[in-house]
C-alpha positions in Angstrom: 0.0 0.0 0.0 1.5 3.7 -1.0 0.8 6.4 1.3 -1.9 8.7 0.3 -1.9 11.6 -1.0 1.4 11.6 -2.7 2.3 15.0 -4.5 4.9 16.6 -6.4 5.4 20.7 -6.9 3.3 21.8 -9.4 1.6 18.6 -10.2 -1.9 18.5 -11.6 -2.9 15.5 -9.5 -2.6 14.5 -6.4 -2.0 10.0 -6.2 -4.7 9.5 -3.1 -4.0 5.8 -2.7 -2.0 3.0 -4.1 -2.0 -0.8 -3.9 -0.5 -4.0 -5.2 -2.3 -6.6 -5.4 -2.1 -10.6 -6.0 -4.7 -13.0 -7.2 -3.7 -16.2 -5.0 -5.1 -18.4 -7.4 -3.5 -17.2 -10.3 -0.3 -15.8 -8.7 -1.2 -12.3 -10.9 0.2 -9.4 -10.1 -1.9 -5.9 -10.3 -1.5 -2.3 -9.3 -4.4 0.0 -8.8 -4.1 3.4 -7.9 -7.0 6.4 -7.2 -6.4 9.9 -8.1 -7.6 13.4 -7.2 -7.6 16.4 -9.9 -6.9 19.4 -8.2 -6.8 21.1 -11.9 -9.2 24.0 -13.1 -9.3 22.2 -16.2 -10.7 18.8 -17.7 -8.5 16.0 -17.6 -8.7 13.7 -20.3 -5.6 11.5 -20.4 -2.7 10.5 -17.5 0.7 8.8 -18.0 2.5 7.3 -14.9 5.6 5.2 -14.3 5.5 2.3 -11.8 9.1 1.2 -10.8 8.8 -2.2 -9.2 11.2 -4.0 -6.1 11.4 -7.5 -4.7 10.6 -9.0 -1.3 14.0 -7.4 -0.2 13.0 -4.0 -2.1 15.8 -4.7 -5.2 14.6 -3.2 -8.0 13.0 -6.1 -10.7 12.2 -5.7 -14.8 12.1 -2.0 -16.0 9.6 0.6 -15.5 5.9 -0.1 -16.0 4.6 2.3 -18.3 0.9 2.9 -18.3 -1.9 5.6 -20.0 -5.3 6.3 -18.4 -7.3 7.3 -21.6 -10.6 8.3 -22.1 -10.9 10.8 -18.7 -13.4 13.7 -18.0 -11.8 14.5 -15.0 -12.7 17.8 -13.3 -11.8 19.7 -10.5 -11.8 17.4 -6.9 -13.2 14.4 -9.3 -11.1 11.2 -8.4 -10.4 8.3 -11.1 -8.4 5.3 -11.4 -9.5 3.1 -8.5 -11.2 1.0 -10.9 -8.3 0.0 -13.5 -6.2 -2.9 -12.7 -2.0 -2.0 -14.1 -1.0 -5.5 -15.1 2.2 -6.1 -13.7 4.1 -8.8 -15.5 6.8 -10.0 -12.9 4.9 -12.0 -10.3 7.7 -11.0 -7.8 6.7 -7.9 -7.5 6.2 -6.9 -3.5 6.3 -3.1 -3.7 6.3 -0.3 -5.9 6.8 3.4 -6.1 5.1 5.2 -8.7 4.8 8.7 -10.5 2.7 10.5 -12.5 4.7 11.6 -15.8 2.5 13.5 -18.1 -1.3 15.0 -18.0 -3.1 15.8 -21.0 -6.0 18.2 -20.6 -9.4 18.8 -23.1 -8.1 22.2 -24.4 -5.1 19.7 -25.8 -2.4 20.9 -23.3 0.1 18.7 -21.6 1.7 18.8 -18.4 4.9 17.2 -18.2 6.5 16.1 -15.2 10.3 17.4 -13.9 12.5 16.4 -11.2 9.9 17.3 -8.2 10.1 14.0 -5.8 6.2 12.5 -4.7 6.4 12.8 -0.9 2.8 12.2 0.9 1.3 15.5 2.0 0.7 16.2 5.9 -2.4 15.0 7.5 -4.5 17.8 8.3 -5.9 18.5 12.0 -9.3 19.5 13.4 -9.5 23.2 15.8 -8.9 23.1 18.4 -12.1 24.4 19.5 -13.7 22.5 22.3 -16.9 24.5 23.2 -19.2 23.2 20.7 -21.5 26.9 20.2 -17.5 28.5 19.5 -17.2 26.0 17.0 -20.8 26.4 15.4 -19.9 30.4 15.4 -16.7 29.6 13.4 -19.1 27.4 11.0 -21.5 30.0 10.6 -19.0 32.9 9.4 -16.9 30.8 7.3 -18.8 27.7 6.3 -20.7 24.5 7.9 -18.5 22.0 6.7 -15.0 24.5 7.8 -13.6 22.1 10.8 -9.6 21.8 10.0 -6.8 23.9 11.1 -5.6 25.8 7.9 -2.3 24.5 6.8 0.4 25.4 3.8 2.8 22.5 2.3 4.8 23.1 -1.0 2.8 25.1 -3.3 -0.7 24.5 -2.2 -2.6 25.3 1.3 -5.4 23.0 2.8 -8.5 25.1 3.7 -10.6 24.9 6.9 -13.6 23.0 4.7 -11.0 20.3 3.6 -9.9 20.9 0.0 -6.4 21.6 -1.3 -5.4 24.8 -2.9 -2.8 26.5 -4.8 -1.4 29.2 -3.4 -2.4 32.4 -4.7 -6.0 31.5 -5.1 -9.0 31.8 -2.5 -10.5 28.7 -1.7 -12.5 26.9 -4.8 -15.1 25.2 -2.9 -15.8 27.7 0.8 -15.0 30.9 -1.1 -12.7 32.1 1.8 -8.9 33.4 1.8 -5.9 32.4 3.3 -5.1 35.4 4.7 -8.9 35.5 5.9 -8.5 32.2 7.8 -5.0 32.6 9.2 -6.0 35.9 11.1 -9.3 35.0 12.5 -10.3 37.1 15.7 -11.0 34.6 18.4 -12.0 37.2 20.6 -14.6 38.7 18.5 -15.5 35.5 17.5 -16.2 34.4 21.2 -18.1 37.5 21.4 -20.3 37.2 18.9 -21.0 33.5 20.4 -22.0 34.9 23.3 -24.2 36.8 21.8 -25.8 34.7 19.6 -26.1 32.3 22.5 -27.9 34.9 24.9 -30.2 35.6 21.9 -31.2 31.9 21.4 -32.0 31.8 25.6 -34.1 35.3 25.6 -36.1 33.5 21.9 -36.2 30.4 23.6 -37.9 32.0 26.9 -39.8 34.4 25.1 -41.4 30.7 23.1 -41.7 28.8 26.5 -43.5 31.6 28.0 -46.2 31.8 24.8 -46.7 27.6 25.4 -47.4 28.1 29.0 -49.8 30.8 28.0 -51.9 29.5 25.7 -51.7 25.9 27.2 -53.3 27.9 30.3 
């Protein structure tokens, strides 16, 4: 199994998850991998490079070359995790693997350099414990907003959960960087409060109309 979420500077995709996988019947090899686009534009064709190792990790048979045709991928759309890579040496244990070259609908390609495929960081929850706090930071900047922001290479991971490049405001929760990095607890807690003390005075003002008409 790869790590997820493998990226490389400047790279189109993101490689969410890898395995290898053997048919015990059979003794068949198989790789399948699952992408993420994180491109503006439609994906319609990617090349990746699978090198292969042993049960001691020595490198076996050259490079597997393979070409996923026939895409519509758009932006946060994931593909792959259905297409078996044939893998012709049965000793294969492990693998490491790279996306090479991207071909999008307007006919231009992406071509891979030097950049190395590291896994990008796991992003955290707040740290907000007080559950009305955290429904206050939901209601200025989204209901699904529930990570701590977070940079890494050229992209930054919004509050909502999506990965951006740097330079551009979130694609799915609208907010900024900037925006979310300078957030105001204070005013924030204020404004909790009071919301909170306006939900208690409604929620009188309601209970005092029951008991009245029930009388």
């Amino acid at each position: 199994t790869l790590q997820q979420n493998l990226y490389a500077v400047g790279s189109p995709v993101v490689i969410a998850a890898g395995t290898l996988l053997k048919d015990n019947q059979t003794g068949r090899i198989v790789a399948q991998l699952k992408f993420r686009s994180i491109s503006n534009n439609i994906i319609k064709a990617v090349k990746v490079k699978l090198d292969l190792f042993d049960t001691a990790g020595n490198p076996i048979t050259e490079p597997v070359m393979y070409d996923y045709l026939d895409l519509s991928a758009s932006r946060d759309a994931e593909f792959g995790q259905k297409t078996p890579i044939p893998v012709s040496d049965n000793k294969a244990r492990s693998y490491k693997v790279a996306v090479t070259e991207v071909v999008f609908g307007d006919k231009s390609v992406w071509t891979a350099n030097d950049e190395p495929w590291e896994a990008l960081s796991k992003p955290s929850l707040l740290p907000i414990d007080d559950s009305e706090l955290l429904k206050q930071y939901q209601m200025n900047f989204g209901c699904n907003c529930k990570y701590n922001v977070m940079e890494e290479k050229d992209l930054w991971h919004c509050t909502c959960g999506t990965w951006n490049h740097t330079g551009e405001v979130c694609h799915v929760c609208r907010n900024s960087l900037s925006a979310l990095q300078n957030v105001d607890m204070e005013e924030l807690t204020a404004a909790k409060e009071e919301r909170v003390a306006a939900e208690e005075k409604q929620k009188a003002i309601e209970k005092k109309k029951a008991a009245t008409k029930k009388k």
